[in-house]
NUVOMI-770981 format. One record per atom (N, C-alpha, C): residue number from 0; residue in three letters; atom name; x, y, z. Coordinates in nm, 4 decimals. Layout:
! NUVOMI-770981
+-----+------+------+----------+----------+----------+
: seq : type : atom :        x :        y :        z :
+-----+------+------+----------+----------+----------+
: NUM :  ALA :   CA :        X :        Y :        Z :
...
+-----+------+------+----------+----------+----------+
! end
This chain:
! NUVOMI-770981
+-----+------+------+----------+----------+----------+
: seq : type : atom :        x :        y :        z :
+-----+------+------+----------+----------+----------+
:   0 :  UNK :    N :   0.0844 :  -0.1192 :   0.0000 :
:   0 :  UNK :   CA :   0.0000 :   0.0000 :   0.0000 :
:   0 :  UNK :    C :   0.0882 :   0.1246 :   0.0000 :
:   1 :  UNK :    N :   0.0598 :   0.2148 :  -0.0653 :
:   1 :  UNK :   CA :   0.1136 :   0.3500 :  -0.0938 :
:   1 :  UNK :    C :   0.0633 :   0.4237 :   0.0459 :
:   2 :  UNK :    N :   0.2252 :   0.5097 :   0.0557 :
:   2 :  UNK :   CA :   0.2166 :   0.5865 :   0.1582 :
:   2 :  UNK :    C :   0.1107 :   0.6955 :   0.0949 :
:   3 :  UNK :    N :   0.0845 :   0.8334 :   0.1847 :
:   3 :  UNK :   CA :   0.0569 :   0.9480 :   0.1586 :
:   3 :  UNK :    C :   0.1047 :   1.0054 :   0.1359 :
:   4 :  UNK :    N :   0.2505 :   1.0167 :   0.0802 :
:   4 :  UNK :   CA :   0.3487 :   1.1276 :   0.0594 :
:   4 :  UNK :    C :   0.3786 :   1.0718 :  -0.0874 :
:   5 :  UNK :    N :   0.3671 :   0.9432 :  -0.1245 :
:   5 :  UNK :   CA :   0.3452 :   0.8753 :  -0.2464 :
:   5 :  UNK :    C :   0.2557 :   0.9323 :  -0.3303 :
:   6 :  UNK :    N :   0.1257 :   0.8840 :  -0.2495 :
:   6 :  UNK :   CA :   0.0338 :   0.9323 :  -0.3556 :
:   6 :  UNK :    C :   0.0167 :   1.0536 :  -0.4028 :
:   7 :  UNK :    N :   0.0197 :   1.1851 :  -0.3261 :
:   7 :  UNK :   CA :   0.0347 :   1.2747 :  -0.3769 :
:   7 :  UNK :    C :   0.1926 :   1.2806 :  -0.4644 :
:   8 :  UNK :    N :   0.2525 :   1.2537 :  -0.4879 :
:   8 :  UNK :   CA :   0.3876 :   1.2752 :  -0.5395 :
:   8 :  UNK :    C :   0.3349 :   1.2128 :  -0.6419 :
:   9 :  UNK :    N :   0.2763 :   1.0971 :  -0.6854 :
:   9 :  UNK :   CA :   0.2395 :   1.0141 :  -0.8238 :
:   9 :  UNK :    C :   0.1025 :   1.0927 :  -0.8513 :
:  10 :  UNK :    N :   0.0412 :   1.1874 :  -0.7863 :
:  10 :  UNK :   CA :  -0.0522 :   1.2941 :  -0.8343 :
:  10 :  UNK :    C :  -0.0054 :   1.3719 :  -0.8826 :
:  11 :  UNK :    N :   0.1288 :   1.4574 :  -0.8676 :
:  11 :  UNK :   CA :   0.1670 :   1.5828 :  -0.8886 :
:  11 :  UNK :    C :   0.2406 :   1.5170 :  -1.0211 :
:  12 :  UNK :    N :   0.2925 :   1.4223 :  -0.9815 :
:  12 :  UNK :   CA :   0.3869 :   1.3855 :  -1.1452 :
:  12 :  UNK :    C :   0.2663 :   1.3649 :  -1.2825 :
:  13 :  UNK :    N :   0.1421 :   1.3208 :  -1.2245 :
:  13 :  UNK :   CA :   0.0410 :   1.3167 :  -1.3448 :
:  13 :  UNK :    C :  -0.0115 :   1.4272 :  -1.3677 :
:  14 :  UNK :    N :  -0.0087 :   1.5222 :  -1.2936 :
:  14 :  UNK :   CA :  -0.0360 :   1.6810 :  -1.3580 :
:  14 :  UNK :    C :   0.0539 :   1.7366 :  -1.4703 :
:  15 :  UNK :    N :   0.2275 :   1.6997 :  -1.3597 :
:  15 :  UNK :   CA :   0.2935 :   1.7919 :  -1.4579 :
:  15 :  UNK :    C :   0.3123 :   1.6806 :  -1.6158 :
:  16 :  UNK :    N :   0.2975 :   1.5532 :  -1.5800 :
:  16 :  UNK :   CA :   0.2910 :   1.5100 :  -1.7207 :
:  16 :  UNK :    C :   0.1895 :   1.5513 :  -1.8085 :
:  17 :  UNK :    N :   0.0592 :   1.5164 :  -1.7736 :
:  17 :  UNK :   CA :  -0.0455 :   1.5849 :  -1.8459 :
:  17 :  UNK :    C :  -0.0426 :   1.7195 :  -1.9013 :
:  18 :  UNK :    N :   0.0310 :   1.8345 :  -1.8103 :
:  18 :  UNK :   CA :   0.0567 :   1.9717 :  -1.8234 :
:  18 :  UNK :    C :   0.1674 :   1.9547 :  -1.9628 :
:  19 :  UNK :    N :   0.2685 :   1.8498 :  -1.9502 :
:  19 :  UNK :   CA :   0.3880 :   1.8851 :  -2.0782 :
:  19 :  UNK :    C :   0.3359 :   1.8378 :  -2.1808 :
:  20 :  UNK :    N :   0.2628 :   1.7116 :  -2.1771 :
:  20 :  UNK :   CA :   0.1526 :   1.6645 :  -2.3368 :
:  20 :  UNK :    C :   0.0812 :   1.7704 :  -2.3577 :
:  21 :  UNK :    N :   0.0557 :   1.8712 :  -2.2852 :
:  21 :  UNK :   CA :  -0.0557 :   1.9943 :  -2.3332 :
:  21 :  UNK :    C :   0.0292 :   2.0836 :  -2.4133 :
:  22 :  UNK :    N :   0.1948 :   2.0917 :  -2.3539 :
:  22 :  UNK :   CA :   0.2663 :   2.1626 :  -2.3952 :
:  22 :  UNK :    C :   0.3312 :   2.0929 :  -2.5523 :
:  23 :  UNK :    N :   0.2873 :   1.9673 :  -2.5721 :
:  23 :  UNK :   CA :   0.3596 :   1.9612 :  -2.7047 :
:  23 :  UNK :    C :   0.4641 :   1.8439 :  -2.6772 :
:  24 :  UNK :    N :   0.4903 :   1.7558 :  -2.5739 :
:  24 :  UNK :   CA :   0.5845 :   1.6780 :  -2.5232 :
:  24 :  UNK :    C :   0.5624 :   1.5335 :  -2.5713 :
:  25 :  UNK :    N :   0.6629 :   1.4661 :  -2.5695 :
:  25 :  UNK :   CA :   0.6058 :   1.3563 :  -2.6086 :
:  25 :  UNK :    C :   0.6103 :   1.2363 :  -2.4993 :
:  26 :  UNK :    N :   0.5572 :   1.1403 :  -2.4147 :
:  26 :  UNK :   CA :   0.6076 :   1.0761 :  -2.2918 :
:  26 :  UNK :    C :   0.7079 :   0.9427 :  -2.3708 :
:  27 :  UNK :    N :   0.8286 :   0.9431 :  -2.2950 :
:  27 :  UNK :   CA :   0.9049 :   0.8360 :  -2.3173 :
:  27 :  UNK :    C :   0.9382 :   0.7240 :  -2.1956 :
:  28 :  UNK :    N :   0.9022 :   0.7787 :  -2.1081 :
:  28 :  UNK :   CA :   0.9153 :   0.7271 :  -1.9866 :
:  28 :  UNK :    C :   0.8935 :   0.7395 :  -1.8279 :
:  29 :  UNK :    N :   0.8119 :   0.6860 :  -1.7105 :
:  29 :  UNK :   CA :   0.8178 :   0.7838 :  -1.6519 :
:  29 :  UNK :    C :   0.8593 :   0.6781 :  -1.5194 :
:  30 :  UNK :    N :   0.9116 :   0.7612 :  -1.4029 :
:  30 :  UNK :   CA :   0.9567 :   0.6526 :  -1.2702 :
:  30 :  UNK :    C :   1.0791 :   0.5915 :  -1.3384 :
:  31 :  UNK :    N :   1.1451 :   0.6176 :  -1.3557 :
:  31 :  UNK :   CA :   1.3110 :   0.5276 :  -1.4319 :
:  31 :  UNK :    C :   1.3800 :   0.5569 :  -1.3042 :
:  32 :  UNK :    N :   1.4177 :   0.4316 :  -1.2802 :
:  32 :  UNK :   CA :   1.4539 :   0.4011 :  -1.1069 :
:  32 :  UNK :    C :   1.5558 :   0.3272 :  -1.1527 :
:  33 :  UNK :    N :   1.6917 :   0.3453 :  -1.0941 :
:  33 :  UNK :   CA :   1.8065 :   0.3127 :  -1.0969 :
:  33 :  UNK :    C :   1.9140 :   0.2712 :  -1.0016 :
:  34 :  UNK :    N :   1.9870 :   0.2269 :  -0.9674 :
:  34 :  UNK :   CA :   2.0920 :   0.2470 :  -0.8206 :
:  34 :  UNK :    C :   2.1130 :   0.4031 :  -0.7657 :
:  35 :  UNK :    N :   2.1411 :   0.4115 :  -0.8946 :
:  35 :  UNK :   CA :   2.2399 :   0.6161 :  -0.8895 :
:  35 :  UNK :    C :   2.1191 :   0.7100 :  -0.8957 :
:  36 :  UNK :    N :   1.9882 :   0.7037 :  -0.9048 :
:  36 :  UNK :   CA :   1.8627 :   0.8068 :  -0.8562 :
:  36 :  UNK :    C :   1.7530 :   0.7628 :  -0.9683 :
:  37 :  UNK :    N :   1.6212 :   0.8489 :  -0.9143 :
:  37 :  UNK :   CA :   1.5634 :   0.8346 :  -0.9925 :
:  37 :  UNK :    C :   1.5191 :   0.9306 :  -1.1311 :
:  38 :  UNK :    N :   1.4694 :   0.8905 :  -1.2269 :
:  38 :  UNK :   CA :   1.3877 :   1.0438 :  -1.3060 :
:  38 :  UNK :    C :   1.2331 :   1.0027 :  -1.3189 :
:  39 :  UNK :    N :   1.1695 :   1.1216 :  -1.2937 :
:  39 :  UNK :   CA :   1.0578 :   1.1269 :  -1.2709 :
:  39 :  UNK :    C :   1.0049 :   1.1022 :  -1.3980 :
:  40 :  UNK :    N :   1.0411 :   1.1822 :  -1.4838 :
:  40 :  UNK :   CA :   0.9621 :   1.1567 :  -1.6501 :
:  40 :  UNK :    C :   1.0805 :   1.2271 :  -1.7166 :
:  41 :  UNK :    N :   1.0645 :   1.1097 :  -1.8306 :
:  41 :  UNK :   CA :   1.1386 :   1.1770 :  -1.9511 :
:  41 :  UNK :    C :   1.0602 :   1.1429 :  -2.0954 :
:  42 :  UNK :    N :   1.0983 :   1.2920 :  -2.1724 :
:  42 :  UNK :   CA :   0.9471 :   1.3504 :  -2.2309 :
:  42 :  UNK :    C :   1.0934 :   1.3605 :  -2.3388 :
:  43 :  UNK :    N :   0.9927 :   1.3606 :  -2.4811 :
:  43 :  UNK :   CA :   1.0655 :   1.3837 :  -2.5798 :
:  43 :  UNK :    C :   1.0168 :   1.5410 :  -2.6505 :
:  44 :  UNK :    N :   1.1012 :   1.6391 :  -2.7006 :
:  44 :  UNK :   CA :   1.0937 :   1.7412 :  -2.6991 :
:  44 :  UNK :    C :   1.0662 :   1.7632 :  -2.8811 :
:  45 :  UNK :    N :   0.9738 :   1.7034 :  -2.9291 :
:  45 :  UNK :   CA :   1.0187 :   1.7118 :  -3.0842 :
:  45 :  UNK :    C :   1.0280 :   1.7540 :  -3.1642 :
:  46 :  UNK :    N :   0.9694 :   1.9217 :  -3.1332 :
:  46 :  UNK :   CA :   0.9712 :   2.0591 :  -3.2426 :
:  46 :  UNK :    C :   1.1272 :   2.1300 :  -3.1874 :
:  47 :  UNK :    N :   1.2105 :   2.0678 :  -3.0982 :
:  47 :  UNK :   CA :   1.3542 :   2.0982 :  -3.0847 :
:  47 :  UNK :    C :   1.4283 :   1.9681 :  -3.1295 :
:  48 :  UNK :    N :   1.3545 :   1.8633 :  -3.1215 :
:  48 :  UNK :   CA :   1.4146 :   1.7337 :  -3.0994 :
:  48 :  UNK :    C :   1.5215 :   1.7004 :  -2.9698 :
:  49 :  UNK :    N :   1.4749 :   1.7122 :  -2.8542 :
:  49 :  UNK :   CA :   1.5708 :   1.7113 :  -2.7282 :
:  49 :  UNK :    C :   1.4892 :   1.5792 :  -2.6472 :
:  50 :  UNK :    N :   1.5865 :   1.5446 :  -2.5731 :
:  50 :  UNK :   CA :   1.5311 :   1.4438 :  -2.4954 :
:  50 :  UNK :    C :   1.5117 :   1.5150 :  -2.3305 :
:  51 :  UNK :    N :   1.4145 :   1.5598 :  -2.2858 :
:  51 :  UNK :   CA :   1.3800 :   1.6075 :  -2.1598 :
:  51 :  UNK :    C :   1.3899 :   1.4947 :  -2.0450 :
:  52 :  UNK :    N :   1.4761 :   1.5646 :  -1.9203 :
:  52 :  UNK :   CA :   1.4384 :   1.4480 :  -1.7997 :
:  52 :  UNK :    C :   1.3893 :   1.5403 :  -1.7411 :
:  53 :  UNK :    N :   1.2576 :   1.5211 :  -1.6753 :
:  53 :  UNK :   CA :   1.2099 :   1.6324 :  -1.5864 :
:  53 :  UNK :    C :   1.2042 :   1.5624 :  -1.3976 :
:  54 :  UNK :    N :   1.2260 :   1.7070 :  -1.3937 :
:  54 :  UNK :   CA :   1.2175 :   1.6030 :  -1.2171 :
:  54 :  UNK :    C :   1.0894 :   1.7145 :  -1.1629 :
:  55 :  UNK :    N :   0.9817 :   1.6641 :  -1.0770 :
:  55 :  UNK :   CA :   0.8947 :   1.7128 :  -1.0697 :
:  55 :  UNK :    C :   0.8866 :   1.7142 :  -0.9044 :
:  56 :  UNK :    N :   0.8529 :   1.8121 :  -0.8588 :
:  56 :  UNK :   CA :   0.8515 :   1.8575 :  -0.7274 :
:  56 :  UNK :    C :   0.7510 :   1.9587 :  -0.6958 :
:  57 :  UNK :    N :   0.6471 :   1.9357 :  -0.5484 :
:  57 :  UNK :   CA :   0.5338 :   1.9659 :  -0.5005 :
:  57 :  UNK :    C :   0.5552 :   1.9841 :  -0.3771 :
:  58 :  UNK :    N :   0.5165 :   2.1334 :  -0.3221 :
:  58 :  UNK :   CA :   0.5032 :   2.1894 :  -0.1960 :
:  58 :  UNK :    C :   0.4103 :   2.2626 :  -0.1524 :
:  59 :  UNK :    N :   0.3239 :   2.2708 :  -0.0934 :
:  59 :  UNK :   CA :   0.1639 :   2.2984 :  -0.0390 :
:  59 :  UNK :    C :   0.1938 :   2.4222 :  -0.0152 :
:  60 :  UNK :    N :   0.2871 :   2.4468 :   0.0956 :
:  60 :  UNK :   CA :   0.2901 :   2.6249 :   0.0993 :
:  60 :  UNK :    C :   0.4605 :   2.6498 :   0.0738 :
:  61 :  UNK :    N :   0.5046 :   2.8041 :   0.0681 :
:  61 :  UNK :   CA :   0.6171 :   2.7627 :   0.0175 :
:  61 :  UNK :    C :   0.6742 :   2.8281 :   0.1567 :
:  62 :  UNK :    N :   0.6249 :   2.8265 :   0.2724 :
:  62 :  UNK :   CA :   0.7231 :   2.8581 :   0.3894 :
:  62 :  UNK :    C :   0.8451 :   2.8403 :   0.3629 :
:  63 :  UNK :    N :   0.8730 :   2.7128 :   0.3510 :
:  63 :  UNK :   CA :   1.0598 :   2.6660 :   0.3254 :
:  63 :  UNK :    C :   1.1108 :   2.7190 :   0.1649 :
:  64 :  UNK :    N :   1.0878 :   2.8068 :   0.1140 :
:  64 :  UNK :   CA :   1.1177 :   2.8124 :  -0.0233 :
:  64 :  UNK :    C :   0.9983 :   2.7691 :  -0.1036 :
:  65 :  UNK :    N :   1.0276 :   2.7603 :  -0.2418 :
:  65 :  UNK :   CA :   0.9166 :   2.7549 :  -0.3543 :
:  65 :  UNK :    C :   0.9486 :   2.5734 :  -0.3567 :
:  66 :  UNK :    N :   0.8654 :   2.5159 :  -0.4620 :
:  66 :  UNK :   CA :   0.8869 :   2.3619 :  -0.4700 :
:  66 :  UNK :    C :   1.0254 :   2.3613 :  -0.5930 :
:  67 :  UNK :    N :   1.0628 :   2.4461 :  -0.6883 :
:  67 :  UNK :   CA :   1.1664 :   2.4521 :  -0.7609 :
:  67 :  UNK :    C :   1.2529 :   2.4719 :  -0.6527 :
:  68 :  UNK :    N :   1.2475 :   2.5812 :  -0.5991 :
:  68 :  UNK :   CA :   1.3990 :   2.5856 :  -0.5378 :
:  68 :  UNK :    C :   1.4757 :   2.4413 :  -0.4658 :
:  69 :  UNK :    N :   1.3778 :   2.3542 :  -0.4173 :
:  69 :  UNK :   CA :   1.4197 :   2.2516 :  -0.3283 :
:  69 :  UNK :    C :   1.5304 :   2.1105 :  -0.4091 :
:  70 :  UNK :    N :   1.4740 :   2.1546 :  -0.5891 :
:  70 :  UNK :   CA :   1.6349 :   2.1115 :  -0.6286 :
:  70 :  UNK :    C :   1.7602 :   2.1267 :  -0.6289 :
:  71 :  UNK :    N :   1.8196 :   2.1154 :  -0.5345 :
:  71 :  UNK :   CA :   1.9626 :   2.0843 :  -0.4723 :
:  71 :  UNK :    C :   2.0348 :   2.0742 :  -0.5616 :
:  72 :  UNK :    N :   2.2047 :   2.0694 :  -0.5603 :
:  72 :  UNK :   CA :   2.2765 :   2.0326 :  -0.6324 :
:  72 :  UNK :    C :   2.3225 :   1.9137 :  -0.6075 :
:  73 :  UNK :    N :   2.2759 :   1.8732 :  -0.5137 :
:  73 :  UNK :   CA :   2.3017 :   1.7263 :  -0.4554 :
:  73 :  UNK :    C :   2.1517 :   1.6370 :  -0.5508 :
:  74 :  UNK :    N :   2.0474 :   1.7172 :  -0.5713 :
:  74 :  UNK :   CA :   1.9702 :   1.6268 :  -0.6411 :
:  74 :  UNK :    C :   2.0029 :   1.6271 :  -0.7829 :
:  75 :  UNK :    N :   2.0339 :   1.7368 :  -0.8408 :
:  75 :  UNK :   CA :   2.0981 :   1.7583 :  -0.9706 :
:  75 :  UNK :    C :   2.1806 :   1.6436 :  -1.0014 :
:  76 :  UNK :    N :   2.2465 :   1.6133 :  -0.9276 :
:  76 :  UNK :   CA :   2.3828 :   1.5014 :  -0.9214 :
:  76 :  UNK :    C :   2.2967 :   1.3859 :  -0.9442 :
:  77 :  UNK :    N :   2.1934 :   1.3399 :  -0.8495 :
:  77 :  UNK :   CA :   2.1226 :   1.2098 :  -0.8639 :
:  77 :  UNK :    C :   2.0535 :   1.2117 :  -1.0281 :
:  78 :  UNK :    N :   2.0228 :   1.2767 :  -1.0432 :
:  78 :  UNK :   CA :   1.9263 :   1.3360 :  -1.1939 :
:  78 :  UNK :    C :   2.0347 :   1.3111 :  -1.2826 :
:  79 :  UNK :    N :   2.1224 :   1.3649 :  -1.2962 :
:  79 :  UNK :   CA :   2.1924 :   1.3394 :  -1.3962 :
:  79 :  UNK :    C :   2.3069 :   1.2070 :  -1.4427 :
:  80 :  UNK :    N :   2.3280 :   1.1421 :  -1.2869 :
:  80 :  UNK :   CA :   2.3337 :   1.0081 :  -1.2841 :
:  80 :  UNK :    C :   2.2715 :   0.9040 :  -1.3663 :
:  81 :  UNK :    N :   2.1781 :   0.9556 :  -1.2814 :
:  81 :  UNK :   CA :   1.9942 :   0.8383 :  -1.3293 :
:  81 :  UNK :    C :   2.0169 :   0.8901 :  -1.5384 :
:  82 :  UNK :    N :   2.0282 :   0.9991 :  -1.5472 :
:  82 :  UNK :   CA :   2.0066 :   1.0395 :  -1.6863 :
:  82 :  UNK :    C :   2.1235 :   0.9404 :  -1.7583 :
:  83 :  UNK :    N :   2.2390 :   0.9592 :  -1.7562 :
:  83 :  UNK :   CA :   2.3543 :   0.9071 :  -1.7849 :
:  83 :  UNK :    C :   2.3247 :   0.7611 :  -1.7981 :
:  84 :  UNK :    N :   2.2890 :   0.6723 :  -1.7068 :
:  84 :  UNK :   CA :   2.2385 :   0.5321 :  -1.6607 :
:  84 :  UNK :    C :   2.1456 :   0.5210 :  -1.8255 :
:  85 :  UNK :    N :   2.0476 :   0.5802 :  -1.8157 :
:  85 :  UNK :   CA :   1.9611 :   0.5861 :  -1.8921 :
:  85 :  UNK :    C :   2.0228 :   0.5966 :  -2.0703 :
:  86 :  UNK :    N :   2.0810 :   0.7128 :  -2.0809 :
:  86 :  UNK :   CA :   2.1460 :   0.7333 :  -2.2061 :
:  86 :  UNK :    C :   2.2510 :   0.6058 :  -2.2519 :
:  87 :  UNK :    N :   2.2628 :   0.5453 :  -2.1317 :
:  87 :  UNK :   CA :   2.4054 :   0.4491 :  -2.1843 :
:  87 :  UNK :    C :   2.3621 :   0.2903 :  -2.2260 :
:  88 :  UNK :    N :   2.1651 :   0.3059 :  -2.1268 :
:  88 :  UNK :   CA :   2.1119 :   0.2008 :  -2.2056 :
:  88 :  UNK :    C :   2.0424 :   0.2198 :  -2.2962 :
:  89 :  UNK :    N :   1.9947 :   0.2961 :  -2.3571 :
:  89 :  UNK :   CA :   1.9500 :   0.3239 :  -2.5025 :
:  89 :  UNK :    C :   2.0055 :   0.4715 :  -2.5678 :
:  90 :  UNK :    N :   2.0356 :   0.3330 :  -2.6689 :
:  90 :  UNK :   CA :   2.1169 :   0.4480 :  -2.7595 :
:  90 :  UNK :    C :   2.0653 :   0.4670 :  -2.9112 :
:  91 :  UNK :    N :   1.9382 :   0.4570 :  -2.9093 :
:  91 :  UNK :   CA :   1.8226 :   0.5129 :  -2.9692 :
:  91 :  UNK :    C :   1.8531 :   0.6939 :  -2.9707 :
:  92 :  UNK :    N :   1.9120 :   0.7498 :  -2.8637 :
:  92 :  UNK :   CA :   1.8692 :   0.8778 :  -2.8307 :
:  92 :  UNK :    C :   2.0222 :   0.9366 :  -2.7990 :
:  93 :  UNK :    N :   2.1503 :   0.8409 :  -2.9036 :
:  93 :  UNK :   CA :   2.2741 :   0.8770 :  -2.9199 :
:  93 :  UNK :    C :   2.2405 :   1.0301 :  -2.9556 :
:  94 :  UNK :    N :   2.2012 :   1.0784 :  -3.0641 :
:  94 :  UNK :   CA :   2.2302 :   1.1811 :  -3.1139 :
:  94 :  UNK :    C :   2.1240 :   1.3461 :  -3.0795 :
:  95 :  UNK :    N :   2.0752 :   1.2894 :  -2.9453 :
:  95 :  UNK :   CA :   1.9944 :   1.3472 :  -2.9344 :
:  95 :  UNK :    C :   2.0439 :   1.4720 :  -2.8157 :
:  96 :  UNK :    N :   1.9897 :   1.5723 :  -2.8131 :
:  96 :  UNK :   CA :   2.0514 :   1.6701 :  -2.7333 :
:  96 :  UNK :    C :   1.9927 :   1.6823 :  -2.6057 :
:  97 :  UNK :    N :   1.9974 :   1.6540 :  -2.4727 :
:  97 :  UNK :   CA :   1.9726 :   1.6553 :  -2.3203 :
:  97 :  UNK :    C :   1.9307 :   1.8038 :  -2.2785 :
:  98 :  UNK :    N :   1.7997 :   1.7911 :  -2.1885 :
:  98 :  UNK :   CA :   1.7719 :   1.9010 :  -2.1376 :
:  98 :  UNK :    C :   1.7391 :   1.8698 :  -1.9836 :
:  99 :  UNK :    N :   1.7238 :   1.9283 :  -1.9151 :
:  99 :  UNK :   CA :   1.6801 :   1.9273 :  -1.7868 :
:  99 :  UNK :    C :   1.5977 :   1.9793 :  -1.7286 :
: 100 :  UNK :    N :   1.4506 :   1.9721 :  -1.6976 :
: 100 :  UNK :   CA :   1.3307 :   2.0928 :  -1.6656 :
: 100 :  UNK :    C :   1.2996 :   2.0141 :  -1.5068 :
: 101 :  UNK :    N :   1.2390 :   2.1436 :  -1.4826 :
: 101 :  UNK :   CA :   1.1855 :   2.1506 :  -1.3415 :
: 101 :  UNK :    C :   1.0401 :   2.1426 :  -1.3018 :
: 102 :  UNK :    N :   0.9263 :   2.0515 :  -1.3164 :
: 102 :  UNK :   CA :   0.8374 :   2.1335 :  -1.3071 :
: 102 :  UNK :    C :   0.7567 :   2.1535 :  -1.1809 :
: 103 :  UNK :    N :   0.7246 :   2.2745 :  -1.0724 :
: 103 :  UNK :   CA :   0.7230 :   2.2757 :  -0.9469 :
: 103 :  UNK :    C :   0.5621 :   2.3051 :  -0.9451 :
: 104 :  UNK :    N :   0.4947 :   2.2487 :  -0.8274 :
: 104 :  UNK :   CA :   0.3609 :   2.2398 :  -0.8149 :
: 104 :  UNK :    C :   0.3498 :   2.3098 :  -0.6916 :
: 105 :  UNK :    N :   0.2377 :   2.4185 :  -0.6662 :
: 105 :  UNK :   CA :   0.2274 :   2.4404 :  -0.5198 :
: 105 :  UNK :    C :   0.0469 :   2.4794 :  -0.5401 :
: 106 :  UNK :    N :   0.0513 :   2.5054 :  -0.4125 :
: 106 :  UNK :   CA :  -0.0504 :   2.5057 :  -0.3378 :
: 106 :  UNK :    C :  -0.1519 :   2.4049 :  -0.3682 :
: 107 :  UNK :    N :  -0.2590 :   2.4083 :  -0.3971 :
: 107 :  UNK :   CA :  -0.3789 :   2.2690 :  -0.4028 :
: 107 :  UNK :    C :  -0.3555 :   2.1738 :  -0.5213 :
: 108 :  UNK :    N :  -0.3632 :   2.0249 :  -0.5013 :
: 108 :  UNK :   CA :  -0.3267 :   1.9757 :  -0.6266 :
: 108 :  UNK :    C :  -0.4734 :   2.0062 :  -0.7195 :
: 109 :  UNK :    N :  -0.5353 :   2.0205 :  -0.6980 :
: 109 :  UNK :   CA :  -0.6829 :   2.0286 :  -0.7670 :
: 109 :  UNK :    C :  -0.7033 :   2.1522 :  -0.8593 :
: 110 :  UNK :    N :  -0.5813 :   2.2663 :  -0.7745 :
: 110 :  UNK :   CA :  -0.5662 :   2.4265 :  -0.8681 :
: 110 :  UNK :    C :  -0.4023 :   2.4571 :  -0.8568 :
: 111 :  UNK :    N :  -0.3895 :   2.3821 :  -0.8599 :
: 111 :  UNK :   CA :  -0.1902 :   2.4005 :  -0.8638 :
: 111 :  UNK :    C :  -0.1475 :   2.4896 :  -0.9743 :
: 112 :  UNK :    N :  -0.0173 :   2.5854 :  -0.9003 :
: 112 :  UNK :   CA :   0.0396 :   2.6921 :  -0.9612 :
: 112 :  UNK :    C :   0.1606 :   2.6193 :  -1.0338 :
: 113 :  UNK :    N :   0.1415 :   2.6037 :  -1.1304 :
: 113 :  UNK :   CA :   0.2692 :   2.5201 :  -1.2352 :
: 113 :  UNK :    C :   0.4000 :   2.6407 :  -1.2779 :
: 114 :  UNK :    N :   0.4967 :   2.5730 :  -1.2208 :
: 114 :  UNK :   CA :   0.6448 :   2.6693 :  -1.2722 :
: 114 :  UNK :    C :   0.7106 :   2.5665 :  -1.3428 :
: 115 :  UNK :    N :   0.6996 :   2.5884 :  -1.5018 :
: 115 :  UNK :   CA :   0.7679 :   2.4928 :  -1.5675 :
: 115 :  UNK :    C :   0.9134 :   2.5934 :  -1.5662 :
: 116 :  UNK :    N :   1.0118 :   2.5105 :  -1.5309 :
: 116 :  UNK :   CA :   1.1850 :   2.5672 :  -1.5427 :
: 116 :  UNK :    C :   1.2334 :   2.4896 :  -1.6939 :
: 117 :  UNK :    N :   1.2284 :   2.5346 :  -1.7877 :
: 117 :  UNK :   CA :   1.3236 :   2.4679 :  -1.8775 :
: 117 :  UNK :    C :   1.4720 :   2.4719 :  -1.8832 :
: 118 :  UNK :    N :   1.5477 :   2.3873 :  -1.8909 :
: 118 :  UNK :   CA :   1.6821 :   2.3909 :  -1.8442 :
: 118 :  UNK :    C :   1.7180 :   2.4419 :  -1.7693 :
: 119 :  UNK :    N :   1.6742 :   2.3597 :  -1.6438 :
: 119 :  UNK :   CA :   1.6979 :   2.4539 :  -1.5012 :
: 119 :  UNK :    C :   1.8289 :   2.4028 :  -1.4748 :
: 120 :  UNK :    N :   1.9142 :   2.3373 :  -1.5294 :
: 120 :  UNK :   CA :   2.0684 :   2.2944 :  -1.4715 :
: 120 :  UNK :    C :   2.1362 :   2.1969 :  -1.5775 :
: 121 :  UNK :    N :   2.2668 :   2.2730 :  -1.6069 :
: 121 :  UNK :   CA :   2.3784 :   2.1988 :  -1.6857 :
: 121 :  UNK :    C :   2.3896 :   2.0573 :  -1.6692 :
: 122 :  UNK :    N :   2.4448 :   1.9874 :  -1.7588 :
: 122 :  UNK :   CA :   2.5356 :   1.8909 :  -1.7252 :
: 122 :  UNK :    C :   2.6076 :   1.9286 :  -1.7243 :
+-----+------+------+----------+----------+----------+
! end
């Protein structure tokens, strides 16, 4: 049985997925769970042709900061791990160019304030 901190987290990731198919995205994958971290969704970008890993993050109020800010550079590191992992098993998406988006959810999931970050961090 799914915790409560689950389910909303597999709520907020079906918004912001639903939100990037609205935007034009294409889904390639989502939950890619690895040793070295996870990625939440990775979306294919195809009027750039980029391969998106998005990591998606939800915070009710933003007392502690906004829900973007709470990507770390310590999570960056796991993200781009997990990405790497990923790229090295399909190489379908050799020639394809890497992006990194953010997309942060706050206040009610039912009317959530969406901050899509596109390339919110280098490799």
């Amino acid at each position: 049985m799914f915790s409560i901190k689950r389910q909303i987290g597999n709520q907020a990731e079906d918004i912001a997925l639903n939100y990037l198919i609205q935007q034009g995205l294409v889904l390639i994958e989502q939950n890619y769970l690895t040793k070295v971290g996870e990625i939440d969704i990775i979306m294919l970008d195809k009027a750039e042709q980029v391969l998106v890993f998005v990591e998606v993050r939800y915070r009710k109020n933003t007392y502690f900061g906004s829900a973007t800010d709470s990507v770390d550079q310590t999570k960056q590191l796991k993200i781009m791990r997990a990405a790497e992992h990923y790229l090295g098993c399909q190489q379908k998406f050799d020639e394809y160019i890497c992006r990194f988006d953010v997309i942060g959810l706050e206040s009610d999931l039912k009317y959530p304030k969406i901050n899509w970050i596109k390339d919110a961090f280098e490799r």
